[in-house]
C-alpha positions in Angstrom: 7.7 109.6 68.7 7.1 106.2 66.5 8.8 103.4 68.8 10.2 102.1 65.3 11.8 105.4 65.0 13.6 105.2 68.3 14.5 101.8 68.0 15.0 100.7 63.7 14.9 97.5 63.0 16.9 96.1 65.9 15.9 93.0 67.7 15.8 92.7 71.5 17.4 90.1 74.0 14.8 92.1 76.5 12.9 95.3 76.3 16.2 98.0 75.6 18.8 95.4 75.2 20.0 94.8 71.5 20.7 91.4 70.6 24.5 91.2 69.3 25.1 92.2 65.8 25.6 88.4 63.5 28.9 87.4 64.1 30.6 88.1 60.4 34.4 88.0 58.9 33.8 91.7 59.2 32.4 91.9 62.8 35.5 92.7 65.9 36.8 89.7 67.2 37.2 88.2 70.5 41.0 86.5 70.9 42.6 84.3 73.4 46.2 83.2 73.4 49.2 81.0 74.6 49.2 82.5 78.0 52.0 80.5 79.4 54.2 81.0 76.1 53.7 84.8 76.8 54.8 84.2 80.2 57.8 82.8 79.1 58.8 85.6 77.1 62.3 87.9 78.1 61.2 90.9 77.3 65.0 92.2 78.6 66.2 93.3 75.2 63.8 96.1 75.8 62.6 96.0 79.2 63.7 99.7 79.8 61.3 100.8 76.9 58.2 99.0 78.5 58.8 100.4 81.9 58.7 104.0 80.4 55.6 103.1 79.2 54.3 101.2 82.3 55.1 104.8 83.6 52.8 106.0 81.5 49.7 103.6 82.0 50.3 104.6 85.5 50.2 107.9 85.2 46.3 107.8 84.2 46.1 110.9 81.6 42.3 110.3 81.1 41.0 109.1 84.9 38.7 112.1 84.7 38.2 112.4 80.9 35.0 110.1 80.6 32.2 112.3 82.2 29.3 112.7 80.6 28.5 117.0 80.4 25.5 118.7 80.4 25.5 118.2 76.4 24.3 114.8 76.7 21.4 115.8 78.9 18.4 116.2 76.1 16.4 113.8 73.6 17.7 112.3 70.6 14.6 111.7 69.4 15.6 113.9 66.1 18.0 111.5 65.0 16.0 108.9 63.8 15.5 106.6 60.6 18.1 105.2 59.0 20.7 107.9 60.6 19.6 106.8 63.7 20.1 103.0 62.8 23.7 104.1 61.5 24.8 105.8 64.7 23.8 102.8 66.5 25.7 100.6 64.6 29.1 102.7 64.9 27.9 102.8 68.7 27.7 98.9 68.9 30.6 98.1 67.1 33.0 100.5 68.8 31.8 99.0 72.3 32.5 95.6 71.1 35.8 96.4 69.8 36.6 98.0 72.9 35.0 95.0 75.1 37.5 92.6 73.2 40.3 94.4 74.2 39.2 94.8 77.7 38.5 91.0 78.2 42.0 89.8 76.6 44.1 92.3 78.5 42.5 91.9 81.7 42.8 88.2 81.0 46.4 88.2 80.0 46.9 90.3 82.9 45.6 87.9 85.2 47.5 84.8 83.9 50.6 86.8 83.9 51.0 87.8 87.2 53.8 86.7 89.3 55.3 85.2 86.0 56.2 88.5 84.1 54.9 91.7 86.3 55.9 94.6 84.1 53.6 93.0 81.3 50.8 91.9 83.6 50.7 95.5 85.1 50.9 97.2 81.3 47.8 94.8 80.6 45.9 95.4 83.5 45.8 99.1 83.2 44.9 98.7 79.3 42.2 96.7 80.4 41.1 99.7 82.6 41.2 102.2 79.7 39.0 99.7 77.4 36.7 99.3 79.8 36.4 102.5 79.9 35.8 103.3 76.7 33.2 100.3 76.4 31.2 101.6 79.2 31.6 105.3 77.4 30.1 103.9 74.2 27.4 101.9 75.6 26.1 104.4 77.7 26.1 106.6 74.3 23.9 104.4 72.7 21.7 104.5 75.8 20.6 107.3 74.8 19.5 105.9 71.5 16.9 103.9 73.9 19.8 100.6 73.5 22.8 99.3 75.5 24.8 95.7 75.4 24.4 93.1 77.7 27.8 93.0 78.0 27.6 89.9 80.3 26.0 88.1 77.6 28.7 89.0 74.9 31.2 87.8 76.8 29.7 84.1 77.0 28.0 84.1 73.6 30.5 85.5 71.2 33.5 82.6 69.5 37.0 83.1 70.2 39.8 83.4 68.0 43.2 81.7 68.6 46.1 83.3 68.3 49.5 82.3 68.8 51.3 85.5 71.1 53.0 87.2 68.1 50.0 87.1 65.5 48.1 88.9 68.9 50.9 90.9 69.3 50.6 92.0 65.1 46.5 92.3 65.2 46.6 94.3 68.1 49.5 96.7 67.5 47.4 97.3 64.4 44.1 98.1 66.1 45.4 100.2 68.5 47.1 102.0 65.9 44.2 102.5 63.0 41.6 103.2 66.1 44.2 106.4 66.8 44.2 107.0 63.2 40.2 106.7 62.8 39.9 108.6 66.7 42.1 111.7 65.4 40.8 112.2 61.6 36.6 112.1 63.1 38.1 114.4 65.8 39.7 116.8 63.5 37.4 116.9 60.6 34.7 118.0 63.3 36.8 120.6 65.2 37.0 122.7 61.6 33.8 122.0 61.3 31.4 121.9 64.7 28.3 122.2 62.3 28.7 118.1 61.5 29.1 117.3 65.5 25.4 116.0 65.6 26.9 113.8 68.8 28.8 115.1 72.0 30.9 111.6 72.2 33.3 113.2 69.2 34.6 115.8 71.7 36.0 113.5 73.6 37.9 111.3 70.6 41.1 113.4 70.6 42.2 112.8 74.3 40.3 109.2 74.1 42.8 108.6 70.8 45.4 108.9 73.0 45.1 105.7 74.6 44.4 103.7 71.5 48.3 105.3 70.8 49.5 104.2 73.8 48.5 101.1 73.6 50.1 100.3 70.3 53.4 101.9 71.3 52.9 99.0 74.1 53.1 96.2 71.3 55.3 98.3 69.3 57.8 97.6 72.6 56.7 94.2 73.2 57.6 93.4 69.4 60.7 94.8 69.7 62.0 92.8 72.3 61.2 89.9 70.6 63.4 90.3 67.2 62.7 86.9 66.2 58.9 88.0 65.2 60.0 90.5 62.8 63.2 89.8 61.0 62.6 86.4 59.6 60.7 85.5 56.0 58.0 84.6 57.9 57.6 87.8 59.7 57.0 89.3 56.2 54.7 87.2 55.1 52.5 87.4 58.0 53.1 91.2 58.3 51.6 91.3 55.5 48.9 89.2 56.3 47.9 91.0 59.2 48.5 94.9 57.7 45.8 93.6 54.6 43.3 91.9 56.6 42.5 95.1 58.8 42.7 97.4 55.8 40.7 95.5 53.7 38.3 95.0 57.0 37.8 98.5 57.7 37.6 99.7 54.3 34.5 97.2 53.7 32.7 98.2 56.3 32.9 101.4 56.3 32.2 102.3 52.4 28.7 100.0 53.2 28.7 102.3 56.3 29.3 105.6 54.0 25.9 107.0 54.8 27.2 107.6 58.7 30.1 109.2 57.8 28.4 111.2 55.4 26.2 112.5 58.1 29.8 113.5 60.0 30.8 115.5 56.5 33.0 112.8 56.0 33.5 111.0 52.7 33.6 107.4 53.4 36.3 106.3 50.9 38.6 109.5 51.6 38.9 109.2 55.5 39.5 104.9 54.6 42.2 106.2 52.6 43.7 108.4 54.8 43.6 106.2 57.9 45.1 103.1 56.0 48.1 105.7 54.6 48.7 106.7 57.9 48.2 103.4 59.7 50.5 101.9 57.0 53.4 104.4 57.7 53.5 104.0 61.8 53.5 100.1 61.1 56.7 100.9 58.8 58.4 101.7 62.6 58.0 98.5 63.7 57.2 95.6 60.6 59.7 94.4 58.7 57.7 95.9 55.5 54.6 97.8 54.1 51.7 97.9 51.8 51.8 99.7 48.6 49.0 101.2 49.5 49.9 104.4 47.3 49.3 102.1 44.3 46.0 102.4 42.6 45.4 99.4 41.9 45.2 98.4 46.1 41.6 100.1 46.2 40.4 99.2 42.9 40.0 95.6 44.1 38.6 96.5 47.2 36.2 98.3 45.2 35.5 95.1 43.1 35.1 93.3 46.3 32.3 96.0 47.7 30.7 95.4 44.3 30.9 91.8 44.6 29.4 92.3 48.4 26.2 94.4 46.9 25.6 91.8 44.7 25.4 89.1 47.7 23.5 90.9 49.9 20.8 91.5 47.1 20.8 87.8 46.4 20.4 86.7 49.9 17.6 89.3 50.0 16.2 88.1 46.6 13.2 85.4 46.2 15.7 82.8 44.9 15.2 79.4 46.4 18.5 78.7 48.5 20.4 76.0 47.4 19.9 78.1 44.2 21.7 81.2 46.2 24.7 79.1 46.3 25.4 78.8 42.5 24.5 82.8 42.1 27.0 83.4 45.1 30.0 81.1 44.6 31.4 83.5 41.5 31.1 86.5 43.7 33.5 84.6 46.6 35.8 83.4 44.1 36.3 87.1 43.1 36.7 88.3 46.0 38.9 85.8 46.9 41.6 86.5 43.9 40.7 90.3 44.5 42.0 89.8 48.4 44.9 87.2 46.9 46.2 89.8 44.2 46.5 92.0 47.2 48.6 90.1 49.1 50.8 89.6 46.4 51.4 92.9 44.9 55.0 93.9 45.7 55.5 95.5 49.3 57.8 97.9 50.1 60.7 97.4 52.5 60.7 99.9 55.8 64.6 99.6 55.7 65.0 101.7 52.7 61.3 104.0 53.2 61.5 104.7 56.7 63.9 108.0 56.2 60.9 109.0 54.5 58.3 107.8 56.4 59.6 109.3 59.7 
């Protein structure tokens, strides 16, 4: 086998070690926080509700779930090309997802200790399950001849901010839509075992399971502060937060449609039906909800993918730099008023939909 087929296009930090992918507005995040406002948090309006689920994290459903099987035990040499560069991507980006989560809740864990022990114990043991499921996924793309240095994406990547409640908001929501994503892959292949070119998709339906868990955490950590979601400002930033990872995820993954089309997947259809359904669970616990059943909400994200073509051919075009920056600057203006038109379309309000949500 051609080396450049095993290993497309990637650069190297050393000989089987990918270098990070660029760090992007469409790339996971790494977050740190107020730790000693969390700390100072009384959690009592719903203390009873996050001990049921410290019961749960305790309880350790998938301690023998990530075990590698005899399935894994062969080349995969015959995925190569561009499918191969694909699978790697979804491979690296899953683990660095999952490694974000893993190094803020075993942080918040650790700074929380003694001060609030029901949350530092619920963020500890989530910590365990993403670390985990970032040592699951890099040893996946081990056998695509790559792994992280994990070491060095923990001192190399930025850090995002974030006040307690807009963590609490981002990461209800990626717990959430990873479920979502987790379940649809998971069920689309089990009606149809010919698209399974991977063993790591047997595993997503009890491996979803934690990503649900872990949002019902933050669902009970929001809800015992009320003051995060029944104020103006709670809608506005709810909204905020529900269009940033919609309009993420939908980005990448129609650039990404090829992979999913090697799963029997259609790119724009799964997007759709993971933001519905992501939409409606965060209905339980936001004060409101995208119109996401509005066409108009993914005709400008279509614009915006159109728009992102169009840059990516100009940075790969001839054109003299500073000259990039004129052909560019009409494309980010669209986007921009394409995201902005978003955020202002009219939301709906989860105190009259959720009878018919739930």
């Amino acid at each position: 086998m051609v080396d450049s087929l095993k290993k497309p296009g990637f650069e190297e930090i050393r000989p089987g070690i990918k270098v990070p992918a660029k760090e992007t507005l469409l790339t996971p995040r790494f977050y740190t926080t107020d730790f000693d406002e969390m700390a100072r948090m009384d959690i009592s309006v719903n203390e009873d509700e996050l001990e049921a689920i410290l019961e749960e994290f305790r309880t350790d459903y998938n301690r023998h779930h990530f075990v590698r099987d005899a399935e894994f035990e062969q080349s995969w040499d015959h995925i190569d090309g561009e499918t191969r560069k694909l699978f790697v991507e979804f491979l690296e980006r899953s683990c660095t997802a999952e490694f974000s989560g893993f190094l803020l809740y075993k942080e918040l864990g650790r700074r929380l200790k003694g001060k609030s022990p029901v949350l530092a114990e619920c963020f500890n043991l989530m910590s365990r399950d993403e670390a985990r499921h970032a040592g699951f996924l890099n040893k996946a793309l081990s056998d695509f001849n790559m792994s992280l240095d994990l070491g060095f994406l923990t001192k190399s990547r930025s850090y995002t901010f974030f006040k307690p409640k807009f963590i609490f908001y981002a990461t209800y929501l990626s717990e959430k839509i990873g479920y979502w994503r987790y379940i649809t892959i998971y069920r689309h292949l089990e009606t149809h075992p010919e698209d399974r070119v991977y063993p790591i998709f047997r595993f997503f339906e009890n491996w979803c399971q934690d990503e649900n868990r872990h949002g019902d955490f933050f669902d009970a950590i929001m809800k015992s502060q009320p003051q995060m979601l029944n104020d103006w400002k709670a809608r506005l930033w709810s909204r905020f937060f529900l269009l940033s990872v919609f309009a993420t995820m939908y980005l990448n993954d129609i650039q990404r449609k090829d992979f999913y089309a090697t799963l029997g997947l259609d790119a724009r259809e799964y997007d759709i039906h993971v933001i519905k359904k992501t939409n409606e669970n965060a209905g339980r616990v936001f004060p409101l909800m995208l119109d996401v059943e509005n066409p108009e909400f993914y005709e400008r994200l279509d614009v915006c993918i159109s728009n992102n073509e169009k840059l990516g051919a100009i940075a790969n075009s001839s054109t003299p730099k500073f000259l990039q920056i004129f052909q560019k600057l009409p494309l980010y203006i669209s986007n921009g008023w394409q995201l902005l038109r978003l955020y202002l379309m009219k939301p709906i309000d989860t105190v009259s939909a959720q009878g018919a949500v739930r």
